[in-house]
N, CA, C and O atoms as a GROMACS GRO file, in nm:
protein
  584
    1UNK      N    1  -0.144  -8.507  -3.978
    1UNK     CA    2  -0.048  -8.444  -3.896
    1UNK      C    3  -0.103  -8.312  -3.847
    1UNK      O    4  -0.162  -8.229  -3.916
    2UNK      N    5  -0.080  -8.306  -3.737
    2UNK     CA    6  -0.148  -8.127  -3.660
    2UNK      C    7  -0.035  -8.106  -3.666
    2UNK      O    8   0.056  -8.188  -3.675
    3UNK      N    9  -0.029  -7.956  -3.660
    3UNK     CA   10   0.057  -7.836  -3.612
    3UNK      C   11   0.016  -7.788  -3.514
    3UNK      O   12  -0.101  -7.757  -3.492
    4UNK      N   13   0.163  -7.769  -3.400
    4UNK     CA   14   0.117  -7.692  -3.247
    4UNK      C   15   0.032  -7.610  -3.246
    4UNK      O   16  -0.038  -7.648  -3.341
    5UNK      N   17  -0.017  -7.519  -3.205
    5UNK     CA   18  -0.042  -7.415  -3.160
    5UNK      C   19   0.019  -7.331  -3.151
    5UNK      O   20   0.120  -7.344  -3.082
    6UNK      N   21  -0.021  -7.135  -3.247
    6UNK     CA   22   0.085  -7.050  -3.254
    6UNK      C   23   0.128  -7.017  -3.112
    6UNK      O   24   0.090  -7.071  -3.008
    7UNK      N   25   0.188  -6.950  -3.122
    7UNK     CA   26   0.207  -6.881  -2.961
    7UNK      C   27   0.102  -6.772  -2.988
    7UNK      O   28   0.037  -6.754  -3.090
    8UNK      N   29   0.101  -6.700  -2.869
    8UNK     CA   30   0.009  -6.567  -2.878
    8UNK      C   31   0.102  -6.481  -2.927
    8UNK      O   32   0.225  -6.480  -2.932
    9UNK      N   33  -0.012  -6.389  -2.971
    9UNK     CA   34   0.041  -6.264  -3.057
    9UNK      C   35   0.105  -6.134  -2.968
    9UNK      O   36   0.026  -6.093  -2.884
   10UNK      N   37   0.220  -6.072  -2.974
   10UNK     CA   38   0.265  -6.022  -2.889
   10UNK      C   39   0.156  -5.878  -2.911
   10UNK      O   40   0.104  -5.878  -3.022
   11UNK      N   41   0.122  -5.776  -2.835
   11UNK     CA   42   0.057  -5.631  -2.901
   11UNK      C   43   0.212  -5.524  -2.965
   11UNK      O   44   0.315  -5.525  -2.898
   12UNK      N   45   0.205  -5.468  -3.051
   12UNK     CA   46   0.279  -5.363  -3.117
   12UNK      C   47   0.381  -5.339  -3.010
   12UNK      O   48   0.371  -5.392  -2.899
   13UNK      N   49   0.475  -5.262  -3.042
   13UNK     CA   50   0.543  -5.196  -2.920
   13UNK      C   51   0.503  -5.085  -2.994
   13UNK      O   52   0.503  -5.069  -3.116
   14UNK      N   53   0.456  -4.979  -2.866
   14UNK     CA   54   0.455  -4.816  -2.900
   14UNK      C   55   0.576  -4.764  -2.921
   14UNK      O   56   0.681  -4.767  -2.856
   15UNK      N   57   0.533  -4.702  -3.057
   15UNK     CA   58   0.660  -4.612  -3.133
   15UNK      C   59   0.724  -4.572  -2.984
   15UNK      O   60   0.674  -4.586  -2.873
   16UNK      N   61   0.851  -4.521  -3.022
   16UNK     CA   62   0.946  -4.416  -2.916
   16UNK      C   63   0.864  -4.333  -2.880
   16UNK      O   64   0.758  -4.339  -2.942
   17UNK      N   65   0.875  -4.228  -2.776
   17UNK     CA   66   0.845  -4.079  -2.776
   17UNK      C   67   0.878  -4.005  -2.867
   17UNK      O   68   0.802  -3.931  -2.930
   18UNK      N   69   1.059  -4.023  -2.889
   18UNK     CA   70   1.090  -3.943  -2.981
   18UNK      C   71   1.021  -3.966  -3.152
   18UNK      O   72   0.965  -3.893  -3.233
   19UNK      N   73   1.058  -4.095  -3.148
   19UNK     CA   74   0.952  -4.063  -3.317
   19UNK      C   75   0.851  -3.999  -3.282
   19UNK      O   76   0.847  -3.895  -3.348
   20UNK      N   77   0.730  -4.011  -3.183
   20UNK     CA   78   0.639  -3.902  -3.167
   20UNK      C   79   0.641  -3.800  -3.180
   20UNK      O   80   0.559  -3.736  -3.246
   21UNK      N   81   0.739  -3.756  -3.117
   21UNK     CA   82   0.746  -3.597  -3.125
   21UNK      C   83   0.815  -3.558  -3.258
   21UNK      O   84   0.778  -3.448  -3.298
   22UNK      N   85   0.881  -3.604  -3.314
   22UNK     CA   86   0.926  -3.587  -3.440
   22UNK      C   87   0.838  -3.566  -3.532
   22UNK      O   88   0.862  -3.489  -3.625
   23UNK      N   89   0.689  -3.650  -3.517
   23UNK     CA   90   0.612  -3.651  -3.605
   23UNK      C   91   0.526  -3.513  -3.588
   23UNK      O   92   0.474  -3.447  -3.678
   24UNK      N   93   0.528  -3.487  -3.444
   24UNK     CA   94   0.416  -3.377  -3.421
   24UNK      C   95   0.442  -3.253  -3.504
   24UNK      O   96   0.543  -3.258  -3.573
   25UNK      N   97   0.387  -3.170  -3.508
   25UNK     CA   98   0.455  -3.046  -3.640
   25UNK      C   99   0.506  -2.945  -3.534
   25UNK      O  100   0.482  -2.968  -3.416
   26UNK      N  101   0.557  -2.865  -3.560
   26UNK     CA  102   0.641  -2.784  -3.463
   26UNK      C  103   0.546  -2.673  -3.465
   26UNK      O  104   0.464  -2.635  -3.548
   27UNK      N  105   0.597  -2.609  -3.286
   27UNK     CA  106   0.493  -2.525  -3.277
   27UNK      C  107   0.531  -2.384  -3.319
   27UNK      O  108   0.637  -2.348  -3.266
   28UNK      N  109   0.489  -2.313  -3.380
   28UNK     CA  110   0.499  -2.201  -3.440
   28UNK      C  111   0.580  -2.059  -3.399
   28UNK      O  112   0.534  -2.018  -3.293
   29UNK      N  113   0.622  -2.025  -3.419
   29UNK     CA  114   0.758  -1.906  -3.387
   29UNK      C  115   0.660  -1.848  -3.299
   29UNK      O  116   0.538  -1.864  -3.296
   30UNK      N  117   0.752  -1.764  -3.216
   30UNK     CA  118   0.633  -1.623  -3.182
   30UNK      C  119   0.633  -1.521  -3.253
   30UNK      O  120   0.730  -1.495  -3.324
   31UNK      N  121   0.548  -1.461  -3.250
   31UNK     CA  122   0.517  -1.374  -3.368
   31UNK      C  123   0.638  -1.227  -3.292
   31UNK      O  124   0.647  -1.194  -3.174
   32UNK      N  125   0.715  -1.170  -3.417
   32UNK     CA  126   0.803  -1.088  -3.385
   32UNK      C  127   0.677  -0.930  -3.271
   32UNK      O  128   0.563  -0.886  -3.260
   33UNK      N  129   0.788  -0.917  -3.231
   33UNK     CA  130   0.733  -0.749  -3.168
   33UNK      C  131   0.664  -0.678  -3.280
   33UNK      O  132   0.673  -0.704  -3.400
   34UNK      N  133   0.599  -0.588  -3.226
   34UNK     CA  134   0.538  -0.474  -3.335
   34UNK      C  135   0.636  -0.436  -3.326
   34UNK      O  136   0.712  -0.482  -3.240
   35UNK      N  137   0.682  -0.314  -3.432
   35UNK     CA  138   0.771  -0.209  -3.503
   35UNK      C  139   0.801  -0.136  -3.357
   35UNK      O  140   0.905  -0.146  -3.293
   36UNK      N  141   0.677  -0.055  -3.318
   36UNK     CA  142   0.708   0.037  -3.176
   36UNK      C  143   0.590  -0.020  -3.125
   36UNK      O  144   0.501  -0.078  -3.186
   37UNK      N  145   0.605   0.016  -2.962
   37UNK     CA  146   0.482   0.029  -2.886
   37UNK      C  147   0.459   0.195  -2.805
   37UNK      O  148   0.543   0.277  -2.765
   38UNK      N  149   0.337   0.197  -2.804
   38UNK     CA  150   0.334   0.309  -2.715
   38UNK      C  151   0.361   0.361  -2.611
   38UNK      O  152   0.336   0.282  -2.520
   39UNK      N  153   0.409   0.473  -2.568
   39UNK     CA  154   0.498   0.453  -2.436
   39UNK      C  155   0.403   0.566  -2.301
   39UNK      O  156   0.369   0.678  -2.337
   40UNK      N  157   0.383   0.536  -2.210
   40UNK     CA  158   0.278   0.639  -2.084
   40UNK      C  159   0.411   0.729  -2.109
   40UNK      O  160   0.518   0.668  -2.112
   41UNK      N  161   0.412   0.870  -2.128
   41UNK     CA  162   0.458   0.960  -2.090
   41UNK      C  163   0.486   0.950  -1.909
   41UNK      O  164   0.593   0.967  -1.851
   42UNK      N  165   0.412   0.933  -1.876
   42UNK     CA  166   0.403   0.918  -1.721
   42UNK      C  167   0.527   0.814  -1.667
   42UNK      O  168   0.569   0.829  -1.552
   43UNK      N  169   0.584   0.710  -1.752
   43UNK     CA  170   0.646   0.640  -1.736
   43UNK      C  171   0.815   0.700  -1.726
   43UNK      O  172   0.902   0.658  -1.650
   44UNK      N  173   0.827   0.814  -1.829
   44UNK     CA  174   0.964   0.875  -1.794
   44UNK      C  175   0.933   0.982  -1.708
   44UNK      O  176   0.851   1.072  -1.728
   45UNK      N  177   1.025   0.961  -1.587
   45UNK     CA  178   1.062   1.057  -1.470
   45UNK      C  179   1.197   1.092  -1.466
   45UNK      O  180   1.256   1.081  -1.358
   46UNK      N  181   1.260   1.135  -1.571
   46UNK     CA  182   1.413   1.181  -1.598
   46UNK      C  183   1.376   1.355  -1.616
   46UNK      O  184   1.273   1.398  -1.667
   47UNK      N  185   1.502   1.448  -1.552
   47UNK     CA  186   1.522   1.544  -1.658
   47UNK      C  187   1.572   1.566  -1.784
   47UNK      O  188   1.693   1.580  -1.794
   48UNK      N  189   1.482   1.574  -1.916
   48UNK     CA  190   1.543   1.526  -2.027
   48UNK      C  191   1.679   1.631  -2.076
   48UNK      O  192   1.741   1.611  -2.180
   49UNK      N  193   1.711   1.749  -1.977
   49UNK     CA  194   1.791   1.838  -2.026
   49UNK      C  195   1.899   1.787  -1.944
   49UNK      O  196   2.003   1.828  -1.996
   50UNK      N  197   1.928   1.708  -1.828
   50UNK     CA  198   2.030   1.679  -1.782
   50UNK      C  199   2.033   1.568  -1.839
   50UNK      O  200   2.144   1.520  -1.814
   51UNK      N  201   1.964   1.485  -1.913
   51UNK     CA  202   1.990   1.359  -2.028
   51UNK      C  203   2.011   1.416  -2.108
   51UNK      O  204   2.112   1.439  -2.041
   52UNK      N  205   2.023   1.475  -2.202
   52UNK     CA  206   2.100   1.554  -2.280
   52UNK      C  207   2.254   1.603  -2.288
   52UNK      O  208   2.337   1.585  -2.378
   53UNK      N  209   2.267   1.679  -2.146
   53UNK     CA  210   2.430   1.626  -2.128
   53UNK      C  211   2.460   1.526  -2.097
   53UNK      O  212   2.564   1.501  -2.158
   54UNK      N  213   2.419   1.409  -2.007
   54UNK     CA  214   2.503   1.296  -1.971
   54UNK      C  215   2.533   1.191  -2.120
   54UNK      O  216   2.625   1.111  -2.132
   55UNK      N  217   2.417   1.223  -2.226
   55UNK     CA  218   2.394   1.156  -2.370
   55UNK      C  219   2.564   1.212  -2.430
   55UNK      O  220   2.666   1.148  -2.456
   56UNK      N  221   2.526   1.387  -2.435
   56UNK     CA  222   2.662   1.422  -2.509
   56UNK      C  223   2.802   1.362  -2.449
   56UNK      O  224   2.899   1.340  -2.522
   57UNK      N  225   2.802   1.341  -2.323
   57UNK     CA  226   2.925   1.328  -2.243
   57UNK      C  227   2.973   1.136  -2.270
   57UNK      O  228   3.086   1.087  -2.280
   58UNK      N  229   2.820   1.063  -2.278
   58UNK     CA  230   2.860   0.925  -2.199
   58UNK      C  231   2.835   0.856  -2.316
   58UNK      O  232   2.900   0.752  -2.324
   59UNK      N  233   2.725   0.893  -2.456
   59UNK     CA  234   2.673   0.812  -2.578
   59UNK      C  235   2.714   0.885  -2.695
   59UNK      O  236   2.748   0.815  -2.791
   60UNK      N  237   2.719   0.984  -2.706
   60UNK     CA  238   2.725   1.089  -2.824
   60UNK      C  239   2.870   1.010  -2.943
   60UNK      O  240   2.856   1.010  -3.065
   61UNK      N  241   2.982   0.958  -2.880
   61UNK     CA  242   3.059   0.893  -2.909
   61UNK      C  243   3.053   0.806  -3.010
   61UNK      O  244   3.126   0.817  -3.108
   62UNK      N  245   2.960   0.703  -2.994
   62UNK     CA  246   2.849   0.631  -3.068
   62UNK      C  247   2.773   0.585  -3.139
   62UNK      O  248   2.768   0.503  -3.231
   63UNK      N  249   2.690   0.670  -3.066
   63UNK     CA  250   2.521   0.696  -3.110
   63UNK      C  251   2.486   0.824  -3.145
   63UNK      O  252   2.476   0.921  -3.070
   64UNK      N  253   2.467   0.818  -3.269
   64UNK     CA  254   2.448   0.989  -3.357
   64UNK      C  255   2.240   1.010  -3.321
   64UNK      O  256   2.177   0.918  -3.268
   65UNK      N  257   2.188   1.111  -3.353
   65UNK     CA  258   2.068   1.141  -3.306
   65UNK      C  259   2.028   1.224  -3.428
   65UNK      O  260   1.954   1.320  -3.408
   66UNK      N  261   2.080   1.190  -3.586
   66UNK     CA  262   2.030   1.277  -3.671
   66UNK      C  263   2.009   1.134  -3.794
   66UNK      O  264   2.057   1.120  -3.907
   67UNK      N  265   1.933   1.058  -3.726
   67UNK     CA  266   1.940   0.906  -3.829
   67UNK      C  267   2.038   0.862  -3.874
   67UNK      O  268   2.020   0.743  -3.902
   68UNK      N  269   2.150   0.898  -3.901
   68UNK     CA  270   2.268   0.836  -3.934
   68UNK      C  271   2.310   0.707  -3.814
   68UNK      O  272   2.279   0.717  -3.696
   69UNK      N  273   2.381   0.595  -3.870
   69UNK     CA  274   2.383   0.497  -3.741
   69UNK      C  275   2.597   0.532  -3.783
   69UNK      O  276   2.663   0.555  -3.884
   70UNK      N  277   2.624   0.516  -3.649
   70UNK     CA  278   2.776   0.518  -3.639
   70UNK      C  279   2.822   0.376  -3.606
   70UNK      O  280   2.773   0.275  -3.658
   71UNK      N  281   2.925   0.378  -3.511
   71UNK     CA  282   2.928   0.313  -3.391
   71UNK      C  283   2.867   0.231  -3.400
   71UNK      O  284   2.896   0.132  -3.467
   72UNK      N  285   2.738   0.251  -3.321
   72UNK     CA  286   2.604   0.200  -3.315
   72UNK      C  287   2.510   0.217  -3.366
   72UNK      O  288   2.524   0.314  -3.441
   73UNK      N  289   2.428   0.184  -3.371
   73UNK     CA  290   2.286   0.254  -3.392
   73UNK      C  291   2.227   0.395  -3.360
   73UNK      O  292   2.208   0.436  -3.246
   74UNK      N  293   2.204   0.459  -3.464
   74UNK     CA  294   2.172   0.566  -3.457
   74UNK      C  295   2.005   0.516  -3.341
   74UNK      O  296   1.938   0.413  -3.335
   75UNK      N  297   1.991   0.726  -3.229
   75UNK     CA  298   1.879   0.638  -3.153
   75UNK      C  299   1.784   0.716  -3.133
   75UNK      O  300   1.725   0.746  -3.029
   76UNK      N  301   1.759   0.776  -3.330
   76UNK     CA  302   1.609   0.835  -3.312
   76UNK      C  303   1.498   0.750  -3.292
   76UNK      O  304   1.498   0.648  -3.360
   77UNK      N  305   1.406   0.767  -3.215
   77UNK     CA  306   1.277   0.698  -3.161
   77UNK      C  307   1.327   0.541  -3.158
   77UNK      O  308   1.283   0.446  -3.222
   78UNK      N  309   1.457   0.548  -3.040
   78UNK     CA  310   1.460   0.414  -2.998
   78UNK      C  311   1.320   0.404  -2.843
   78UNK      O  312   1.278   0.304  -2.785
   79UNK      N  313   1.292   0.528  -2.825
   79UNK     CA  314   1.182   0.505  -2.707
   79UNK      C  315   1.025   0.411  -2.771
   79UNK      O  316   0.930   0.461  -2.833
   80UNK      N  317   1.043   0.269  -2.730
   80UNK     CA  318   0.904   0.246  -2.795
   80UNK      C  319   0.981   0.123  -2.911
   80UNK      O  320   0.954   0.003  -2.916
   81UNK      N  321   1.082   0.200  -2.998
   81UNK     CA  322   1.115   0.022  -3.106
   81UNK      C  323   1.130  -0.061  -3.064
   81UNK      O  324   1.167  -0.068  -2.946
   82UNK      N  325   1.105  -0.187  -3.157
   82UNK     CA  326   1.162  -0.305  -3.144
   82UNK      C  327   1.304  -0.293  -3.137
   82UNK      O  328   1.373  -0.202  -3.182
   83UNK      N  329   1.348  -0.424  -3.060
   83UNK     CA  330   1.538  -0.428  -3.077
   83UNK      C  331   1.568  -0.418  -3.150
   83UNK      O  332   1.477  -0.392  -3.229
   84UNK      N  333   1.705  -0.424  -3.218
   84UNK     CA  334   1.760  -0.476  -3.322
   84UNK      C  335   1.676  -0.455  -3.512
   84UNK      O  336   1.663  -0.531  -3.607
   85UNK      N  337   1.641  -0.312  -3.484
   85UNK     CA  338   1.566  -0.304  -3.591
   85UNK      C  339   1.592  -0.181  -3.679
   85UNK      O  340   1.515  -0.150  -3.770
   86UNK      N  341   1.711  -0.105  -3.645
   86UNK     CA  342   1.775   0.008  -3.716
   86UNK      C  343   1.801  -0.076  -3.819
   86UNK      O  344   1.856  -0.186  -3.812
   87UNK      N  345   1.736   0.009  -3.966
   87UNK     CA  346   1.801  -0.017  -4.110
   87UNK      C  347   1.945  -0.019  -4.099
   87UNK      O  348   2.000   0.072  -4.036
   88UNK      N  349   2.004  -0.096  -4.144
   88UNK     CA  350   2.109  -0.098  -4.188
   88UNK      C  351   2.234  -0.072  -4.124
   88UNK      O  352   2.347  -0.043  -4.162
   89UNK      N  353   2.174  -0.094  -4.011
   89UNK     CA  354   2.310  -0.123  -3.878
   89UNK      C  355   2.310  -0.308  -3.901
   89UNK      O  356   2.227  -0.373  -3.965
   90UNK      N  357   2.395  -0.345  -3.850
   90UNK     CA  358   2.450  -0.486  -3.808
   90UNK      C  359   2.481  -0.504  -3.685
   90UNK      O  360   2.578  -0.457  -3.626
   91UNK      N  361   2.398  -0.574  -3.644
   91UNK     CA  362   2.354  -0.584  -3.490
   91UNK      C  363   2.398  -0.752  -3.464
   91UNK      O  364   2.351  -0.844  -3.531
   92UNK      N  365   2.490  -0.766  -3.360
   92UNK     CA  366   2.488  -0.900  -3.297
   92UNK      C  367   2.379  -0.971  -3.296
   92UNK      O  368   2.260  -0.939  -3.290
   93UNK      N  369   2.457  -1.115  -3.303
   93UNK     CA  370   2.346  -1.200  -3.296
   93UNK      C  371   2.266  -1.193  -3.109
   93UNK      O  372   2.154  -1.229  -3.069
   94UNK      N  373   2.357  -1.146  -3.054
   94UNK     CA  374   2.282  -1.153  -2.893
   94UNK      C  375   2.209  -1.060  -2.907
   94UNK      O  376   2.100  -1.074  -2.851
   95UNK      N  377   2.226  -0.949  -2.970
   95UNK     CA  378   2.127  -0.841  -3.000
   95UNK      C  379   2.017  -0.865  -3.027
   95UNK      O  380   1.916  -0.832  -2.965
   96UNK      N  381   2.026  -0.928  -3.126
   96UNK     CA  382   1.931  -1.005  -3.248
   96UNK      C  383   1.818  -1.078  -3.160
   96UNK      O  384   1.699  -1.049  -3.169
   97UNK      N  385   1.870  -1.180  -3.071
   97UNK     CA  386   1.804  -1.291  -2.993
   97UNK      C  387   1.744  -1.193  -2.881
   97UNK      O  388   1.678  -1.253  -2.796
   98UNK      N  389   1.755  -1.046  -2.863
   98UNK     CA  390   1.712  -0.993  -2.742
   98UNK      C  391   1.599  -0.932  -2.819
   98UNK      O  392   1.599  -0.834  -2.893
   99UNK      N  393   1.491  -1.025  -2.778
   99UNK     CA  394   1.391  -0.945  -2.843
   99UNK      C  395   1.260  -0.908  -2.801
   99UNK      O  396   1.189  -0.999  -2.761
  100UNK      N  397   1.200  -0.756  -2.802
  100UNK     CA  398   1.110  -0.637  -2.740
  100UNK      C  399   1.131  -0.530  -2.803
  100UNK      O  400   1.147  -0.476  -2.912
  101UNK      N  401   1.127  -0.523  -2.721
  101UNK     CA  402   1.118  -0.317  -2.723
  101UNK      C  403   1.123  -0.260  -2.624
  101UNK      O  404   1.079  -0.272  -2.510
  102UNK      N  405   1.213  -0.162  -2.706
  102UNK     CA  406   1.311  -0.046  -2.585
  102UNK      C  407   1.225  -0.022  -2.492
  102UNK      O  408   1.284  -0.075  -2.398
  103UNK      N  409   1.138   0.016  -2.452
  103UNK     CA  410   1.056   0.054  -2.285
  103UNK      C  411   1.142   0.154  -2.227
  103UNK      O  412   1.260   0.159  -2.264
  104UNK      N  413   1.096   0.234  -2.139
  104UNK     CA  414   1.161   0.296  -2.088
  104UNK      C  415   1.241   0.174  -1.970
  104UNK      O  416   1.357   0.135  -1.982
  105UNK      N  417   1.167   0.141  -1.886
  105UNK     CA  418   1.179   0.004  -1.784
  105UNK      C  419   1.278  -0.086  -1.850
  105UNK      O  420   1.357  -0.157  -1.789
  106UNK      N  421   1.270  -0.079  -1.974
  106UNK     CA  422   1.386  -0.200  -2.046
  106UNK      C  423   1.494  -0.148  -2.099
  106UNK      O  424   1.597  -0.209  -2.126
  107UNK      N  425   1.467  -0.011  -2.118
  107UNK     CA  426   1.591   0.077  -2.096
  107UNK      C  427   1.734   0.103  -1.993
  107UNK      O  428   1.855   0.123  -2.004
  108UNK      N  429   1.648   0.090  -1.909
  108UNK     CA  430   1.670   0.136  -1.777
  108UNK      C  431   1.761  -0.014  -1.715
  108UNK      O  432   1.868  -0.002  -1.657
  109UNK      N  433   1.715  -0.108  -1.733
  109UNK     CA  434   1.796  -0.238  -1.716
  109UNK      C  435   1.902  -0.305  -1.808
  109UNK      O  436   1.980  -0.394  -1.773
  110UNK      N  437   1.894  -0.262  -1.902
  110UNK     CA  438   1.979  -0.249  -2.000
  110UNK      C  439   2.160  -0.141  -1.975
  110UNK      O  440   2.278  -0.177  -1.972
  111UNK      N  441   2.090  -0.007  -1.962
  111UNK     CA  442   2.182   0.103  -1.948
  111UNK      C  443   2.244   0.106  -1.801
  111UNK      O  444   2.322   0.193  -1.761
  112UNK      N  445   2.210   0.027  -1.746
  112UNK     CA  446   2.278  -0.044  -1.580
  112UNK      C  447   2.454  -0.147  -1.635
  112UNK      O  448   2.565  -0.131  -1.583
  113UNK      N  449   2.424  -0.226  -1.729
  113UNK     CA  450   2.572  -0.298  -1.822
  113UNK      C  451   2.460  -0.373  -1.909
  113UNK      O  452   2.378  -0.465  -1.907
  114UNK      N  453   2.513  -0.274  -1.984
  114UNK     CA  454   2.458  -0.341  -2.138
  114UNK      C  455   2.504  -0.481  -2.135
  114UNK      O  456   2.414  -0.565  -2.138
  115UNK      N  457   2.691  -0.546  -2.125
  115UNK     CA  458   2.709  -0.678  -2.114
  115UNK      C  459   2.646  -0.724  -2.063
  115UNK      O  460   2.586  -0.811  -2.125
  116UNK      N  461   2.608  -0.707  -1.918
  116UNK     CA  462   2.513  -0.792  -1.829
  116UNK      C  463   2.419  -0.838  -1.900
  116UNK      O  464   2.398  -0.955  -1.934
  117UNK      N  465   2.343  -0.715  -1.931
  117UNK     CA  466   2.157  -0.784  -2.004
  117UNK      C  467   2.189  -0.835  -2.133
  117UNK      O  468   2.129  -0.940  -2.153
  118UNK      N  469   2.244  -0.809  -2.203
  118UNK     CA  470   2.282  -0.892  -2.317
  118UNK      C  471   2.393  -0.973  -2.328
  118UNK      O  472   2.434  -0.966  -2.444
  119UNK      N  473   2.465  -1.052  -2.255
  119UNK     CA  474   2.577  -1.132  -2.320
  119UNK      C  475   2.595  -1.111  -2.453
  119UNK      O  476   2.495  -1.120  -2.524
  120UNK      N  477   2.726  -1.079  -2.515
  120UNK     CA  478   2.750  -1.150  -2.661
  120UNK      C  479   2.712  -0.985  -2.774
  120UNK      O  480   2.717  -0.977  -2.896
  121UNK      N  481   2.678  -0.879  -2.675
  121UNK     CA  482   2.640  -0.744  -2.739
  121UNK      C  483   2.774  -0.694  -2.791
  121UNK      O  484   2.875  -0.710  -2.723
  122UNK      N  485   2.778  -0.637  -2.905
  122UNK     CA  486   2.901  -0.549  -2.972
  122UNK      C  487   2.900  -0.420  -2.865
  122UNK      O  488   3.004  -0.355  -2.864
  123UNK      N  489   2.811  -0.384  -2.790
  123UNK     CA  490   2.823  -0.272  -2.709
  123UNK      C  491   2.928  -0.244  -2.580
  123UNK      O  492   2.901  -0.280  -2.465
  124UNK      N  493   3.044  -0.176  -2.615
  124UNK     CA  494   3.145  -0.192  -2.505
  124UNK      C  495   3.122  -0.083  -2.373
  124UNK      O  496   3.191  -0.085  -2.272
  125UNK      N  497   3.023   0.002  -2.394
  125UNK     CA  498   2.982   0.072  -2.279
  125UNK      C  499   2.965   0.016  -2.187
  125UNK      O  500   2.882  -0.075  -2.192
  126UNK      N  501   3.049   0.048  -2.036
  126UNK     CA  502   2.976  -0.026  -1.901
  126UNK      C  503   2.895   0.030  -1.810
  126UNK      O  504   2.892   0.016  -1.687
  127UNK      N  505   2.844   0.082  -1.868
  127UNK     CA  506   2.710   0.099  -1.814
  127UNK      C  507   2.690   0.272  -1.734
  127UNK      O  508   2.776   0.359  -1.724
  128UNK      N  509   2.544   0.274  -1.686
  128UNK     CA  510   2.502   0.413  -1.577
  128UNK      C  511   2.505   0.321  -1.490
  128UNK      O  512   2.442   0.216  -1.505
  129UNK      N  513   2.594   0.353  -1.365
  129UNK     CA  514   2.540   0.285  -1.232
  129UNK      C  515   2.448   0.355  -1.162
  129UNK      O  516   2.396   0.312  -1.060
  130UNK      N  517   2.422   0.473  -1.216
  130UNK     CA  518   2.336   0.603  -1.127
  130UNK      C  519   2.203   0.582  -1.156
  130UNK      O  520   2.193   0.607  -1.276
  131UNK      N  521   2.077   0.545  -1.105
  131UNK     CA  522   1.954   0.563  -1.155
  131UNK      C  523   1.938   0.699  -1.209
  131UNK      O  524   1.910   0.698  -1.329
  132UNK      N  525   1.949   0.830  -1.148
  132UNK     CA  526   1.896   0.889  -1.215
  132UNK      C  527   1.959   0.980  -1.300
  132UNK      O  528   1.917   1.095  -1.314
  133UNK      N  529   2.112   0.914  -1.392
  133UNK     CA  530   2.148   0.958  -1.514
  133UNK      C  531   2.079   0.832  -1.649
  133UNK      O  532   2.063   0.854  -1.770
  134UNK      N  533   2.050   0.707  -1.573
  134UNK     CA  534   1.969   0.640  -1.685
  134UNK      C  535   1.818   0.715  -1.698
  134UNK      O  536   1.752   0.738  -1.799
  135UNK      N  537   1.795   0.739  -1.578
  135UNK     CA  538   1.635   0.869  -1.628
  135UNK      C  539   1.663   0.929  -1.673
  135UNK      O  540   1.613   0.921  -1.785
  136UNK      N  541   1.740   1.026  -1.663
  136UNK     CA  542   1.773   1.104  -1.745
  136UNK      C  543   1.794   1.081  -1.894
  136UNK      O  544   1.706   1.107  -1.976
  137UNK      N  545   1.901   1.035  -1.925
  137UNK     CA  546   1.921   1.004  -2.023
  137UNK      C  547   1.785   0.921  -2.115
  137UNK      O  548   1.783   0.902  -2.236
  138UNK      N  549   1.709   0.892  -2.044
  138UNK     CA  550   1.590   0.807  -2.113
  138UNK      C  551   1.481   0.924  -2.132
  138UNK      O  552   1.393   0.911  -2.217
  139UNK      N  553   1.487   0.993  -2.084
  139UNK     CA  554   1.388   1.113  -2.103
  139UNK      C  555   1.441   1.182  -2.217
  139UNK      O  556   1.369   1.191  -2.316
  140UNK      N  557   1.580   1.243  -2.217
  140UNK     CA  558   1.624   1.296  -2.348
  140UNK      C  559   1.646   1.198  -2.455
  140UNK      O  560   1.715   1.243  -2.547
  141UNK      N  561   1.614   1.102  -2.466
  141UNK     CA  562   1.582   1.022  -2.609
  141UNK      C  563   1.419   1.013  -2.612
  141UNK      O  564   1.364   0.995  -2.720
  142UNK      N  565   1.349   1.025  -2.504
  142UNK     CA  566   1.206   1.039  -2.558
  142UNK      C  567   1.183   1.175  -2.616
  142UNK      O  568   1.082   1.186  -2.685
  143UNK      N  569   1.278   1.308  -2.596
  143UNK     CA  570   1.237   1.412  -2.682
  143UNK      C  571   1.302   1.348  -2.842
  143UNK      O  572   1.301   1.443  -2.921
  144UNK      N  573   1.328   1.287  -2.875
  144UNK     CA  574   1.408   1.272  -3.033
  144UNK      C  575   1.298   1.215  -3.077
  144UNK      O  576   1.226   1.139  -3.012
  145UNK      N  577   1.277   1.267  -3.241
  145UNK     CA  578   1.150   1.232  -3.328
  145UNK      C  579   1.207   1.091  -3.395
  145UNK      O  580   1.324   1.068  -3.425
  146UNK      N  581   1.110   1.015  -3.409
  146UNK     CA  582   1.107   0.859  -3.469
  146UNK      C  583   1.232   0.874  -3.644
  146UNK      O  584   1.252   0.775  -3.714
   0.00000   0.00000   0.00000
């Protein structure tokens, strides 16, 4: 007695994509900001003494300037930190997820509506619409020691 003939052999089916990618190892965080970066002096063009009053008048409320955090975050040598990196403040998670460093330039887009650039910020300030009270004001936090 013979037996037919098998059929042909079908080839594998290729795994999913997704099991593929499942298998691949994940690609690695980005590595957090440094602590501070260095900042061009050249980069602030504020008067830091008329940032000084618009600070007392528009942040002082706040934001204390003798390391103590209130309010907010205290904002000695926020010129140059990473975000969200005052000891022992509690910072939103949108805070949290906004992550660099203060810059003067990232300052400056920020202090336009804090809501804006951050969705989801505990920060209820609406903002400098004036360019040059956010210079200002960014110049008198570059005189405050780290």
């Amino acid at each position: 007695m013979t037996r037919p003939p098998c059929p042909p052999r079908r080839p594998a089916a290729a795994p999913a994509a997704d099991a593929a990618e499942a298998a691949a190892p994940a690609e690695p965080a980005a590595p957090p900001p440094p602590a501070y970066v260095e900042v061009d002096p050249a980069t602030i063009t504020g008067d830091a003494k008329a940032g000084e009053e618009k600070f007392n008048k528009t942040c002082k409320a706040c934001h204390k300037i003798d390391g103590k955090n209130a309010v907010g975050p205290h904002l000695n040598g926020v010129i140059g930190r990473a975000t969200a990196t005052v000891e022992g403040f509690k910072y939103s998670t949108a805070m949290k997820n906004h992550v660099g460093n203060w810059t003067p330039e990232r300052l400056d887009i920020y202090l336009v509506s804090p809501k804006a650039e951050v969705p989801g910020t505990k920060m209820s300030f609406v903002g400098l619409p004036e360019a040059a009270d956010r210079a200002n004001v960014i110049a008198y936090l570059n005189t405050l020691p780290r």
